[in-house]
N, C-alpha and C positions, 0 to 999 in steps of 0.2 A: 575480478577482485574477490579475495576471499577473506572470512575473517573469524579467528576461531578466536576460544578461549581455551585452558589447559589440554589443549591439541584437540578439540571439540569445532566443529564446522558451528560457528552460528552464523552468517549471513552470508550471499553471496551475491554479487552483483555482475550480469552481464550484458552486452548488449554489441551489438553489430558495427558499431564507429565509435569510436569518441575523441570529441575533440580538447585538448587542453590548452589552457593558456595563461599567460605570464603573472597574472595575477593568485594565479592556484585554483580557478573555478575550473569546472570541466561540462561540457556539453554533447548528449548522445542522442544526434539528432535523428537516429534512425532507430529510435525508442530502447526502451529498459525494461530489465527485470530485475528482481529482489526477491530470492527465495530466503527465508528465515528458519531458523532450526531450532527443536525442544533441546535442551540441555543434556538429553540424551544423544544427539545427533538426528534425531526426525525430521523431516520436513516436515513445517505445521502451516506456511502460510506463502504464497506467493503474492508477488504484488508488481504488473505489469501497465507500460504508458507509451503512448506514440510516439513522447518529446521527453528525456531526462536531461536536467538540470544538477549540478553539486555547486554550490555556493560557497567556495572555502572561509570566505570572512565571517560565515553563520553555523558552521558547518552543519547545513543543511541541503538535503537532497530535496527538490521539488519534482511531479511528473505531472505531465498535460497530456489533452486529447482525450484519448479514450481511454481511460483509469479503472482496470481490473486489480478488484484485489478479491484473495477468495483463504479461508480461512478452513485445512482441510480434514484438520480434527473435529470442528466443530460442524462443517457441514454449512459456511456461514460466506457469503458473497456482496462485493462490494460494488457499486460503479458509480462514478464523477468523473468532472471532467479536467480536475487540478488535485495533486497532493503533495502532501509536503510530510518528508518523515526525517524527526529531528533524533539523530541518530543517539550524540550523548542522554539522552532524556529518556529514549526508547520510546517515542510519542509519534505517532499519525495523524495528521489530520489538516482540515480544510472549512474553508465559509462555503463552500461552493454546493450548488444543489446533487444530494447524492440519493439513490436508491439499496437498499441494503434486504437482502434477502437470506434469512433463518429460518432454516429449514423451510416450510411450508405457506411461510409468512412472509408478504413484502412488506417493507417499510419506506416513505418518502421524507426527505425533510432538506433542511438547508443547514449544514454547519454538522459537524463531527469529529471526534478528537478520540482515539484509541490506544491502545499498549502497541507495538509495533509489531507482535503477533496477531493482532486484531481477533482476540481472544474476550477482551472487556471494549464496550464500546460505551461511548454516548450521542445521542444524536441531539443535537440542541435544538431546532425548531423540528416538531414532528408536523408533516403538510399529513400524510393521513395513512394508515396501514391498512391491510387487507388481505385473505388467506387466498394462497395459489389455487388453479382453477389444473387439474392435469395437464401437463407438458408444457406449461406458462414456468417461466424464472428468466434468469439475468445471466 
């Protein structure tokens, strides 16, 4: 699925099954991707999970398992184990415990809520940060 704006790719979602059903939610049980686009057509941000979920009554996407998201302008990477991006809002995020690595820098904490470029973040409980050690990241 693709989805532009004045003939501009902004996001793309793909994944190997999906299943759909009567009620409009749709499940890709054999995991998801979400590449996101700059305004110019860039790719700025991927965001991949074991298990994708669309939820038509919220319209919200959630993903589980193993929850890579990695942000490629900034050099900025994500990982949890559940997310949920609330498309109308352009909003990311989760209670779940997540690791976040910036550039050189890891971060721990629990709970997270982002732009859906994952370009601005916030991490609501920080458990504790700590500068990379060579060849260490996420």
């Amino acid at each position: 699925m693709v989805q532009s704006d004045s003939a501009i790719v902004r996001s793309e979602i793909t994944a190997a099954k999906q299943l759909e059903f009567l009620d409009g939610n749709i499940e890709f049980p054999e995991g998801i991707e979400i590449k996101f686009y700059t305004k110019e057509g860039q790719l700025e941000t991927t965001m991949r999970a074991d298990r994708g979920y669309f939820i038509q009554s919220e319209n919200l996407y959630r993903g589980e398992g193993d929850v890579q998201i990695q942000n490629l302008l900034k050099d900025q990477k994500l990982q949890t184990e559940e997310i949920f991006w609330d498309q109308p809002r352009k909003k990311i995020y989760t209670d779940k415990f997540v690791t976040i690595q910036e550039r050189q820098t890891l971060f721990n904490g629990t709970g997270m809520e982002a732009d859906d470029s994952f370009s601005e973040y916030t991490l609501k409980q920080v458990r504790d940060s700590r500068t990379l050690l060579p060849g260490e990241g996420i």
